[in-house]
C-alpha positions in Angstrom: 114.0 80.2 80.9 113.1 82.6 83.8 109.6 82.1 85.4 107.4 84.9 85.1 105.3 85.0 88.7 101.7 85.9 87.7 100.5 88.0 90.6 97.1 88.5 88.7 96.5 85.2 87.4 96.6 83.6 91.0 94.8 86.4 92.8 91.9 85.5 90.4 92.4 81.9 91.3 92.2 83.0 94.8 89.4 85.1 94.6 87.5 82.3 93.0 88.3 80.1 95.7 87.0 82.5 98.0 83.8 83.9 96.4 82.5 80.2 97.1 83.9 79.9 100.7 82.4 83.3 101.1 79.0 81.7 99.8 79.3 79.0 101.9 79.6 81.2 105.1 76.4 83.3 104.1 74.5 80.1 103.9 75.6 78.8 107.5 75.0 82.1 109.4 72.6 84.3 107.8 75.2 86.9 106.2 78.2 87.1 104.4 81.7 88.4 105.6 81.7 92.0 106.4 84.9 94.3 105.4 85.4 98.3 106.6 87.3 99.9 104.9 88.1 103.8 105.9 89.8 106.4 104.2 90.6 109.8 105.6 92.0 112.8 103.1 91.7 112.5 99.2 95.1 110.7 98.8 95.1 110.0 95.2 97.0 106.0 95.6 95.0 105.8 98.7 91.7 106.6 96.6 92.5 104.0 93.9 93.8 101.1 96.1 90.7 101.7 98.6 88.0 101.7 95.0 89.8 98.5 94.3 89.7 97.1 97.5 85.8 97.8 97.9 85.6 96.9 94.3 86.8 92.9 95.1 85.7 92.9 98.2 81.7 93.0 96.3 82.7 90.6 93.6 83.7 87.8 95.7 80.3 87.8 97.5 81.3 89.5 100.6 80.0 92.7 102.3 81.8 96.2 102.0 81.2 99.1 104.0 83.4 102.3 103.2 83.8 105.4 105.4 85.4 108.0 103.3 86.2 111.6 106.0 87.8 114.2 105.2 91.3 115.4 105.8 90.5 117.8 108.3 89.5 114.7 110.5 90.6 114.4 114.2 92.3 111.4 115.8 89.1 111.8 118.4 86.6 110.7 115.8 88.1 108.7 114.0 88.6 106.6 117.1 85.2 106.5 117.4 84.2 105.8 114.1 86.7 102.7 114.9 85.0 101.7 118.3 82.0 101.6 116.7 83.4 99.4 113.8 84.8 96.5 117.1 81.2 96.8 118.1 79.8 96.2 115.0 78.8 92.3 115.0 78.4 92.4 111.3 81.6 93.4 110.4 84.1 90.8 111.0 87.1 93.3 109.0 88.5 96.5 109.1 90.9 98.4 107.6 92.5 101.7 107.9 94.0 103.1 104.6 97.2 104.4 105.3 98.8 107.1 105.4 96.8 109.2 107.7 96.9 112.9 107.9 99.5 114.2 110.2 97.3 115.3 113.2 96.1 111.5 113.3 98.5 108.9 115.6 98.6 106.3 113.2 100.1 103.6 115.9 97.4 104.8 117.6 94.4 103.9 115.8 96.1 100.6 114.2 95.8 99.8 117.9 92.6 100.7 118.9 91.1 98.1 116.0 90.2 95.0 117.6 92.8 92.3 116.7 90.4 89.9 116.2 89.3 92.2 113.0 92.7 93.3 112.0 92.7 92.3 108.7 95.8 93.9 108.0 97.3 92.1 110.1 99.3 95.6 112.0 98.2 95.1 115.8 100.8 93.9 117.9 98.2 91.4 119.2 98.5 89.5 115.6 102.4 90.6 115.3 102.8 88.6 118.3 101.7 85.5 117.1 103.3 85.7 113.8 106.4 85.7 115.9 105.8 83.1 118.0 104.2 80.8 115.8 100.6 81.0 116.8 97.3 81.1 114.9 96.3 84.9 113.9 95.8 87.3 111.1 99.1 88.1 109.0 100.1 91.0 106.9 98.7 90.7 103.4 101.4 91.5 101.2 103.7 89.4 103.3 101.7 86.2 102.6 101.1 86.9 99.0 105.1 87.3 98.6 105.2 83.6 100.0 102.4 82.4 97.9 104.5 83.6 94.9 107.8 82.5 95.8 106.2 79.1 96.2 104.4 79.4 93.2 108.4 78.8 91.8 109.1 76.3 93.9 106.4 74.9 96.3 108.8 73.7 98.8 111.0 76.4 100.2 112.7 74.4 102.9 116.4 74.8 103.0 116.6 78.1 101.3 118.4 80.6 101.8 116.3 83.7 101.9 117.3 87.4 102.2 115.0 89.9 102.8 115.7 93.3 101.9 114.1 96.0 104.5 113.2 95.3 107.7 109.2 97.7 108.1 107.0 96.2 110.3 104.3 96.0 107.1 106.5 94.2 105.1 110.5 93.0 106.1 109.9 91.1 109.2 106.1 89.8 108.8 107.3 88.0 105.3 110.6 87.0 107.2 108.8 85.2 109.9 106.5 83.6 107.3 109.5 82.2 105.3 111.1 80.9 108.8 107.8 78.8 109.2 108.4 77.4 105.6 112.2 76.1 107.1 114.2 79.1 105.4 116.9 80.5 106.7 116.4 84.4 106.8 118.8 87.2 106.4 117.2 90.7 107.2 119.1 93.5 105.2 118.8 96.8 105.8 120.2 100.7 105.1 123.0 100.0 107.2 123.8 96.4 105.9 127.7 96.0 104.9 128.8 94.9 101.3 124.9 93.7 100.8 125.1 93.0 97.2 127.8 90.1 98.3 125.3 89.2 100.6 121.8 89.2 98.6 124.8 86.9 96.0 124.5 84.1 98.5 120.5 83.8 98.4 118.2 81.5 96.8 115.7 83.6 97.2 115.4 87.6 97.9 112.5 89.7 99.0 113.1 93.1 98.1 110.7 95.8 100.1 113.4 99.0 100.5 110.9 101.3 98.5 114.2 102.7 96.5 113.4 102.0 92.5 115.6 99.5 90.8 117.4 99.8 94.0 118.1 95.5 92.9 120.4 94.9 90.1 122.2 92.2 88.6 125.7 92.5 91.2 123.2 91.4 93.6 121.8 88.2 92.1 123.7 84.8 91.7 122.1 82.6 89.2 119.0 80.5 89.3 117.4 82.9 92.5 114.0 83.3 93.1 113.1 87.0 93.1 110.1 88.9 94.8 109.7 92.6 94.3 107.6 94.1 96.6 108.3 97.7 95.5 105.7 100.4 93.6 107.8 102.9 93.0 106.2 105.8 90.3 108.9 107.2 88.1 108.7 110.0 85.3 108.1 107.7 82.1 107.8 109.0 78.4 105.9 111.8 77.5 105.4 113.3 80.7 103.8 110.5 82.2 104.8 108.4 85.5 105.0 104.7 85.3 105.1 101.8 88.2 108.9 100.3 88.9 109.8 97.9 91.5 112.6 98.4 93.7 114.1 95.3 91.3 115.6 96.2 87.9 113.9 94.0 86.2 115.3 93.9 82.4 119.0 93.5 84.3 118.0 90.6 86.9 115.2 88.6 85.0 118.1 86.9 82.6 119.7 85.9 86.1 116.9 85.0 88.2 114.9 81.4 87.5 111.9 82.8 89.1 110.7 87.0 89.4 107.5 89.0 90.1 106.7 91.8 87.8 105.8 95.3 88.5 103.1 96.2 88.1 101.1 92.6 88.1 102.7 90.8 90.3 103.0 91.8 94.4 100.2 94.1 94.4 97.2 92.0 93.1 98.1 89.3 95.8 97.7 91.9 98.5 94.2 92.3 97.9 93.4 88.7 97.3 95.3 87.9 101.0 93.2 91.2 102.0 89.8 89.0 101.2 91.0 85.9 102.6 92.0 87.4 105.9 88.8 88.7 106.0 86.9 85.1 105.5 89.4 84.2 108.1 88.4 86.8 110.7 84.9 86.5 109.8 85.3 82.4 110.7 87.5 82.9 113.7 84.7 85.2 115.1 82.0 83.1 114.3 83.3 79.1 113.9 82.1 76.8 111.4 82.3 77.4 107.5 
């Protein structure tokens, strides 16, 4: 029997977790956790991820601020309206909804956000210590791709792991994470040779190409563990678009003893890990609970 990975059912576990760790840090200093979240342009994904985000963010006890600008918006202010967010001692969080309209430098402004408060975990600051080991805030989707993988089997050591795509958001954050749980990693790529021979020799694959049903059954031995990162909207019946990952699901689930759905699996992690980084931040900055 194949394991279905329940993305929602642990985030809620998550978030009740940290609704009373939240509590418990409003008690010992006066406040809760503080999250930012800005959005510039009237993306319509961007518009329901940041509602959800700000939506969580006030059910788990915390603080949300949101800064919704226009489109029109220069990279000058919104570098300010950053600034002013790193000076801002009761926000220990902030996050920049991407993508940002052309005239904006996204590298940029991802920089300019003090890394301390990178809840996203994008500065090169926190990259840097995700490589080397060190304590610091890590991509969210990353860690909730772990979390589920070791939701199948809590002890990944010795596997071997392929990751497909290699972004800085997703591919080598959650290939650094499954080097600390003792993995050995393949990063695969556009240019990778004969890669459904090599995703065959995993135990586990981590697919974040962004290419719908890109994943298919030549490409998985059986008994592997499979996390699809992808949200990919396709024309569905009727007109309508529907979410696929970049997995194809009804042809690898028979195969696989473990696989995340889509939607419902990935995506409501992200926004759990989102929360917990920014407990984590908020404790970093401040010590204590």
């Amino acid at each position: 029997m194949t394991q279905l990975l329940d993305g929602k059912a642990l985030a809620a576990t998550l978030r009740s977790e940290i609704a009373g760790q939240a509590a418990a840090f409003a008690a010992a200093h006066g406040r809760p956790p503080g999250l930012a979240v800005v959005l510039v342009g009237d993306d319509p994904a961007s518009q329901v991820y940041v509602g959800s985000k700000v939506k969580q963010t006030a059910e788990v006890g915390m603080r949300s601020v949101e800064h919704r600008l226009p489109a029109s918006t220069g990279q000058a202010e919104l570098l300010a309206l950053v600034d002013a967010l790193n000076a801002d001692d009761a926000i220990d969080g902030i996050l920049v909804q991407l993508p940002l309209p052309p005239q904006i430098d996204a590298g940029l402004v991802l920089n300019r956000i003090d890394p301390a408060k990178d809840v996203d975990g994008f500065h090169p600051v926190n990259a840097g210590r995700l490589a080397v080991g060190e304590p610091g805030l890590v991509p969210c989707t990353p860690l909730g791709s772990v979390a589920l993988a070791k939701l199948a089997r809590a002890d990944l050591s010795g596997l071997h792991a392929v990751v497909i795509g290699r972004s800085n958001i997703v591919g080598k954050p959650v290939a650094q994470l499954l080097l600390q749980e003792n993995c050995t990693v393949t990063i695969a790529h556009s240019r990778t040779r004969n890669l459904p021979a090599l995703c065959r020799q995993a135990d586990l694959i981590v697919a974040a190409i962004g290419r719908p049903g890109f994943v298919t059954a030549d490409f998985v031995k059986p008994g592997t563990i499979v996390i699809d990162v992808g949200i990919n909207r396709v024309p569905g019946e009727g007109g309508k678009g529907r979410l696929v990952g970049d997995v194809d699901f009804e042809a690898v689930a028979p195969l696989a003893s473990a696989i995340t759905p889509v939607p419902g699996g990935v995506g409501p992690m992200t926004i759990a890990f989102l929360l917990s980084n920014t407990l984590r931040a908020a404790r970093l900055r401040l010590g204590g609970l």
